[in-house]
C-alpha positions as CSV (number, residue, x, y, z in Angstrom):
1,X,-17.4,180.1,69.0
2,X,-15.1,182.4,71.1
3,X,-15.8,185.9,72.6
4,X,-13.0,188.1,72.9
5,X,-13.0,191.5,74.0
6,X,-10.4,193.5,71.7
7,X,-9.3,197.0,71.9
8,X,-8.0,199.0,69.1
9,X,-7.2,202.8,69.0
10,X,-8.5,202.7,72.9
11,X,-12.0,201.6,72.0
12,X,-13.2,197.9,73.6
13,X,-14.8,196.0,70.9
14,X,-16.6,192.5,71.8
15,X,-16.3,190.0,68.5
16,X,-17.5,186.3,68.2
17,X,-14.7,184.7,66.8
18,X,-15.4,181.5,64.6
19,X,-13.0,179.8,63.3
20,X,-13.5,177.9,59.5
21,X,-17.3,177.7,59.9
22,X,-20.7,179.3,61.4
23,X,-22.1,175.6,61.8
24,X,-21.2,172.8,63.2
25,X,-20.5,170.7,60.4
26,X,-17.5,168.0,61.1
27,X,-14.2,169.0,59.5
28,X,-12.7,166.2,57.3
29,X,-9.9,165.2,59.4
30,X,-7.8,163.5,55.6
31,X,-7.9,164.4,52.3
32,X,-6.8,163.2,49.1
33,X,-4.4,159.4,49.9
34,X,-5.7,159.4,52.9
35,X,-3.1,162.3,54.3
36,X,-4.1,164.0,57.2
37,X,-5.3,167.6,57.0
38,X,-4.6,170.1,57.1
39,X,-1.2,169.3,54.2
40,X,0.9,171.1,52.5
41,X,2.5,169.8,49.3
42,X,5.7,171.0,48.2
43,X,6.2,172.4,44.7
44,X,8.1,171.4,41.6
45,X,8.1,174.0,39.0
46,X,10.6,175.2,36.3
47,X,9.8,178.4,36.6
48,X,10.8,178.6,40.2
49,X,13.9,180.7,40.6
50,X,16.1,177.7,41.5
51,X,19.3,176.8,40.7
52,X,18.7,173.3,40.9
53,X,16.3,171.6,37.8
54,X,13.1,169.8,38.2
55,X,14.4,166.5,38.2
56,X,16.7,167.8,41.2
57,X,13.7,168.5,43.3
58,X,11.5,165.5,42.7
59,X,14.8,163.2,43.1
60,X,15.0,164.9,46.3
61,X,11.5,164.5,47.4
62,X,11.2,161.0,46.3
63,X,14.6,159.9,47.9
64,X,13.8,161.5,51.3
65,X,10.3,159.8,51.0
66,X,7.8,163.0,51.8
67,X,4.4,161.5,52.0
68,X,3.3,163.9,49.1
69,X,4.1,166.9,46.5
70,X,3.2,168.5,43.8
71,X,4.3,168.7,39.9
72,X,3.5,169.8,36.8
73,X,2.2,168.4,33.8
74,X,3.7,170.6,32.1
75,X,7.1,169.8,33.3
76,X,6.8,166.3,33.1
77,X,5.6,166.2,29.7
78,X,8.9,168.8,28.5
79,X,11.3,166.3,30.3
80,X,9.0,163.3,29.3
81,X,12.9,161.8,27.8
82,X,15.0,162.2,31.3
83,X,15.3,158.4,32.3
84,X,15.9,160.1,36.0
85,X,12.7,161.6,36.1
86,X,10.9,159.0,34.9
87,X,12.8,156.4,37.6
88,X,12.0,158.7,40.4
89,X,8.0,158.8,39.5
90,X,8.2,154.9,39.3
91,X,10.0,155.1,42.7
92,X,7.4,157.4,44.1
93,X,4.6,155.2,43.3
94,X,6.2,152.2,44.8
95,X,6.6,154.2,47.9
96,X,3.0,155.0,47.9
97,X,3.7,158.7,47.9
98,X,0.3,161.0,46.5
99,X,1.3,162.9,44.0
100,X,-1.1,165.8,42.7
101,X,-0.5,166.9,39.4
102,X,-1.2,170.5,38.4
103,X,-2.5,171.5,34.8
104,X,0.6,173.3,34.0
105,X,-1.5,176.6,33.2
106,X,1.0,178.1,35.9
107,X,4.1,177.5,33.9
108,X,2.4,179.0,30.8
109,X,1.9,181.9,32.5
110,X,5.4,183.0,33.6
111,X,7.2,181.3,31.0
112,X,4.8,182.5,28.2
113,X,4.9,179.0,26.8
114,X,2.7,179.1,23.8
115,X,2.7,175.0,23.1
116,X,1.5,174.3,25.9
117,X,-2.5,173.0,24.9
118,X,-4.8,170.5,26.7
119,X,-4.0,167.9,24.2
120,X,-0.5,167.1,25.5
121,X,-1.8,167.8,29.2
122,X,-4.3,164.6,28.8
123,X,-1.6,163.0,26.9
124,X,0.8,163.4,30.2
125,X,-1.9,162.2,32.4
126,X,-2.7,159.3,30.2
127,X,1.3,158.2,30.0
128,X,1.4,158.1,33.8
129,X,0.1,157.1,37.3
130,X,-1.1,159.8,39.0
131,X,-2.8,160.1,42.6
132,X,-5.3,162.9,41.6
133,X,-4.7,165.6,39.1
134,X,-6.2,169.4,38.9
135,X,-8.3,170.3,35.9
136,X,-7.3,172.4,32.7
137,X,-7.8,175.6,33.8
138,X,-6.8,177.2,30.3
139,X,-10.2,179.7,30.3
140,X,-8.1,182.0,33.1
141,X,-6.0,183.1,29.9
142,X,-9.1,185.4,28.8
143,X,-8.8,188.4,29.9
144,X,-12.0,188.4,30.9
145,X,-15.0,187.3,33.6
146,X,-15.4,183.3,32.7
147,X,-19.3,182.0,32.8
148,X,-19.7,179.4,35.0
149,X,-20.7,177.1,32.1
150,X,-17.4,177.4,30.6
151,X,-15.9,176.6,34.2
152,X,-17.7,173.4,34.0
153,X,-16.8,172.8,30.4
154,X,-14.1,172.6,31.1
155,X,-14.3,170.1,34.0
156,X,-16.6,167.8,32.0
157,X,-14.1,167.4,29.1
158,X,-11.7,166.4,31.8
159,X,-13.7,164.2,33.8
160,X,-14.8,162.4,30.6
161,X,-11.5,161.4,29.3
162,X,-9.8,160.7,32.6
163,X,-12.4,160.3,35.3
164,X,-14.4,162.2,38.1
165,X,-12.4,160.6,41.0
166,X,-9.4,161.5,39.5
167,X,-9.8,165.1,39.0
168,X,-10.4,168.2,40.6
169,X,-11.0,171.7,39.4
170,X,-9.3,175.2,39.4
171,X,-11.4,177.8,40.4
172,X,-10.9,181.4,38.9
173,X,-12.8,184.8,39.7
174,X,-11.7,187.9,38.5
175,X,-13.8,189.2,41.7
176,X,-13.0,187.6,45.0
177,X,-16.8,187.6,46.3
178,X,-18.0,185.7,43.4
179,X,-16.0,182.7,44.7
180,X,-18.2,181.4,47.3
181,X,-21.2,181.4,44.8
182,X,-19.1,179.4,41.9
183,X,-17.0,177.0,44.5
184,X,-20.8,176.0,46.0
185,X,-22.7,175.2,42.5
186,X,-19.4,173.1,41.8
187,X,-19.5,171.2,45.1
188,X,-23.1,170.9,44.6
189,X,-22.6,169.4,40.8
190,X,-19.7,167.5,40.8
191,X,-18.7,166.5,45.1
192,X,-14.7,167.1,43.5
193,X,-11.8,165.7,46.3
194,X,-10.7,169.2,46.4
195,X,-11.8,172.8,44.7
196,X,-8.6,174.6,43.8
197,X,-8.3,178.4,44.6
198,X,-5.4,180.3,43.5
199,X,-4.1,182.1,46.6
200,X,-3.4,185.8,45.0
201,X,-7.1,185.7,43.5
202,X,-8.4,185.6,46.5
203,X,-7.5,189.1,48.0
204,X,-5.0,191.8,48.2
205,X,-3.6,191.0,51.4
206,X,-3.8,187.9,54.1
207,X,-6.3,189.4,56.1
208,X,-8.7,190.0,53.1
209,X,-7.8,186.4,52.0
210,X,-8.9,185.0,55.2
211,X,-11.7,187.3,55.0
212,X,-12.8,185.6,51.7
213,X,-11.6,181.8,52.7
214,X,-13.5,182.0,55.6
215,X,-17.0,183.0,53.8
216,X,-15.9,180.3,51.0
217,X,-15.8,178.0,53.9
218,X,-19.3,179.0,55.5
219,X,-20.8,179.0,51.8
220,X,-19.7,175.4,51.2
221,X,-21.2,173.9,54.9
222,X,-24.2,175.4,53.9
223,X,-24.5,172.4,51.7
224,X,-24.7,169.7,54.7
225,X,-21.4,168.4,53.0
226,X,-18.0,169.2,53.8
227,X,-16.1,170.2,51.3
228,X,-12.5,170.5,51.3
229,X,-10.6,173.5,49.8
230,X,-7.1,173.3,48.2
231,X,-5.2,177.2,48.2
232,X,-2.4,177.5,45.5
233,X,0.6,178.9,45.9
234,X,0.5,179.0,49.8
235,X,3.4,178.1,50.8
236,X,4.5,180.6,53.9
237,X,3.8,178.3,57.5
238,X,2.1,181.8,58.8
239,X,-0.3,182.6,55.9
240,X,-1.2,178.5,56.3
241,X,-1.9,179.0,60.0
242,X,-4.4,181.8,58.8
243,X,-6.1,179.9,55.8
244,X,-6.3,177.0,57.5
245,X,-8.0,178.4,60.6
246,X,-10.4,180.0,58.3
247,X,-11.5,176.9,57.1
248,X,-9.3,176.1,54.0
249,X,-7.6,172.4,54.1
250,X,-5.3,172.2,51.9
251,X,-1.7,174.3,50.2
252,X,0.9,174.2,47.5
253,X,4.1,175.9,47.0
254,X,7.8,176.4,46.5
255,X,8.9,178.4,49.4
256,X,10.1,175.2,50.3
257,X,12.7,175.6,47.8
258,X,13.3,178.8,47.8
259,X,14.1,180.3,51.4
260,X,15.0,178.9,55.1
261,X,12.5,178.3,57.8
262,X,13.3,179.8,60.9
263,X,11.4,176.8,63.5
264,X,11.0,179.3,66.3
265,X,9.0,181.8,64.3
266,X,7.8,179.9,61.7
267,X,8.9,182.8,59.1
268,X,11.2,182.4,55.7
269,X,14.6,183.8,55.1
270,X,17.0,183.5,52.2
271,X,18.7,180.0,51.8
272,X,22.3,181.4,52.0
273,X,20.8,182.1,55.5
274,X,20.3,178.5,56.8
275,X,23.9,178.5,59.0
276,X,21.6,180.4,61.4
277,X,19.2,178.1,61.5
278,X,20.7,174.7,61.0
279,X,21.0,173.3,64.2
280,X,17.1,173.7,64.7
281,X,16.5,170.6,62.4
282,X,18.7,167.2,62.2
283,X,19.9,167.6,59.1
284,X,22.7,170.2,60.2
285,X,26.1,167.7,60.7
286,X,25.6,165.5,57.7
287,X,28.6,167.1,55.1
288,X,27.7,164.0,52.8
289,X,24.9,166.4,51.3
290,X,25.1,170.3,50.0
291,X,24.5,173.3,51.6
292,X,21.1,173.7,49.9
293,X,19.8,169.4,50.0
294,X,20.2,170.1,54.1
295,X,18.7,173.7,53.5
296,X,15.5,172.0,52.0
297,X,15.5,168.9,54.2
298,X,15.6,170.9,56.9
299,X,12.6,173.0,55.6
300,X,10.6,169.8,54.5
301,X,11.1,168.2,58.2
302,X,9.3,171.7,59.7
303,X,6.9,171.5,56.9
304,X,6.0,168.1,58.6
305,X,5.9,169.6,62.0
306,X,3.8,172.6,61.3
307,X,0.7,170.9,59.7
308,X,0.9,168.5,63.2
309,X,0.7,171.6,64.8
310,X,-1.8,173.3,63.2
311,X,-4.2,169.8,63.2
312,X,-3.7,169.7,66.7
313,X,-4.8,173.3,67.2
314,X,-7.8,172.7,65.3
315,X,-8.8,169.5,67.0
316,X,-8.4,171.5,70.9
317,X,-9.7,174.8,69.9
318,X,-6.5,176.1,70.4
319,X,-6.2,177.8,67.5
320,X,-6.1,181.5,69.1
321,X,-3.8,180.4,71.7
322,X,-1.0,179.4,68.3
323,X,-2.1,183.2,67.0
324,X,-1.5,184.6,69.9
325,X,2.3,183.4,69.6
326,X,2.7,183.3,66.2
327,X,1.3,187.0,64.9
328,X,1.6,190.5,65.9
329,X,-0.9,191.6,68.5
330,X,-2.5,194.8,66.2
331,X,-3.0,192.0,63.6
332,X,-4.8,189.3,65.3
333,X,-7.2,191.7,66.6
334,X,-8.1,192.7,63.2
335,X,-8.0,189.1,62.0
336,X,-10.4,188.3,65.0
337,X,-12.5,191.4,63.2
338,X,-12.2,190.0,60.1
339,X,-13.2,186.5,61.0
340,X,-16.4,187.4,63.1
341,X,-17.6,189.7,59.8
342,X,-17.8,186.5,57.3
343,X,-20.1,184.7,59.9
């Protein structure tokens, strides 16, 4: 625990800053493969806005040999015929990359698939190796509140047909404060790798998701067991420096592949943008490979970097000191307020 002394608007306001827990319970240092946490996995989607296809981005991934990413059964299963896909997911398990496979509920969504059913999901899962795989997590169609019942429904079926190692579930809430409740009565029933939280469920803004990740976090080491939490959809280096202070372990997304990381700032620009930012990563000189294959490498390399960093701040309580550099002043004094109100 850290006291700091803030002011804001000219009045002096002493907080107790905790960061990812109000106990002491250990913090698992890997998580799913044996990866170190905090992790990020990069994204394959085909409904990114992308030039490049699917295949593209997993060739890419695979070939450069990042210790882990994400796809989608969805996509696999609608390019289940490209011999290149299905060489680079051989290649990938030879390498001993973890892949974790998401439900595919996500491409549904934007591309308002409507043949996309949990049938040919377990069929994709079946018809390949996977690492660990996220559960159908069809019920957050309903335009509705979901039961918890249905929530673990819907985990059982999966877990029956594939196995409880090998799955982990997606956790929906039309409200934000019901997700401590739900994510602790699923830790308690089923001990999943990870519990999956979609990133723009959990709040309206990144201090309000903190707000909620960090009372997730306390919730879940109320148990006596750690239990590691997986945000989708987080793929901006800053926001992960929040969450992950706050207690979450784990991210997913395609920023990766859709913007430029500047290293000194950790913040995203537009791709066509990477001439300014080239010579921060290795992959600048080598004219054997396009504009955007160096663009992404060059990401992927910082990607690499930044979860060292943020490990490192985490294991020497150094995590204010990276805020302090990283964030405006006016907003880490209200994310030192928001912090010390979940606790």
């Amino acid at each position: 625990m850290k006291s700091n002394e803030i002011t804001i608007k000219g009045i002096n306001i002493k907080v107790n800053i905790v960061f990812g827990s109000c106990d002491t319970l250990p913090r698992k240092t890997t998580t799913i493969g044996g990866i170190p946490s905090p992790v990020f996995y990069p994204s394959v989607s085909s409904v990114s806005k992308n030039v490049w296809s699917v295949v593209d981005h997993i060739e890419l991934l695979v070939t450069s040999n990042h210790p882990q990413f994400l796809v989608s059964c969805f996509d696999v299963y609608k390019y289940k015929s490209d011999k290149k896909l299905k060489n680079a997911l051989v290649k990938a398990k030879n390498q001993y990359q973890v892949i974790l496979w998401d439900s595919g509920i996500y491409e549904v969504v934007w591309s308002k698939s409507k043949r996309w059913c949990k049938k040919r999901y377990m069929k994709t899962l079946k018809e390949n190796h996977f690492n660990h795989a996220l559960s159908f997590d069809d019920y957050c169609l309903k335009k509705q509140n979901t039961p918890i019942d249905h929530i673990f429904s819907s985990l059982n079926s999966t877990v029956n047909q594939v196995g409880k190692k090998a799955i982990s579930p997606i956790v929906h809430c039309p409200d934000p404060n019901h997700y401590a409740d739900i994510c602790q009565q699923i830790s308690l029933k089923y001990k999943p790798k990870i519990i999956a939280i979609p990133e723009r469920e959990l709040g309206q803004g990144v201090l309000e998701i903190t707000g909620n990740i960090s009372k997730i976090r306390n919730v879940l080491n109320s148990t006596g067991e750690y239990q590691p939490i997986h945000v989708l959809g987080t793929g901006n280096p800053i926001s992960m420096m929040l969450y992950a202070f706050a207690g979450a372990d784990s991210f997913d997304g395609l920023d990766w592949c859709q913007t430029v990381v500047d290293y000194e700032t950790g913040t995203l620009h537009h791709p066509l943008q990477f001439d300014f930012y080239k010579y921060q990563s290795v992959w600048s000189g080598d004219s054997d490979m396009s504009f955007l294959a160096r663009c992404y490498l060059h990401n992927l390399e910082f990607y690499k970097f930044w979860m060292e960093r943020l490990k490192l701040a985490i294991e020497n309580n150094e995590e204010e000191r990276m805020m302090e550099k990283y964030l405006p002043s006016i907003f880490f004094n209200q994310y030192c307020i928001a912090l010390s109100d979940t606790t």
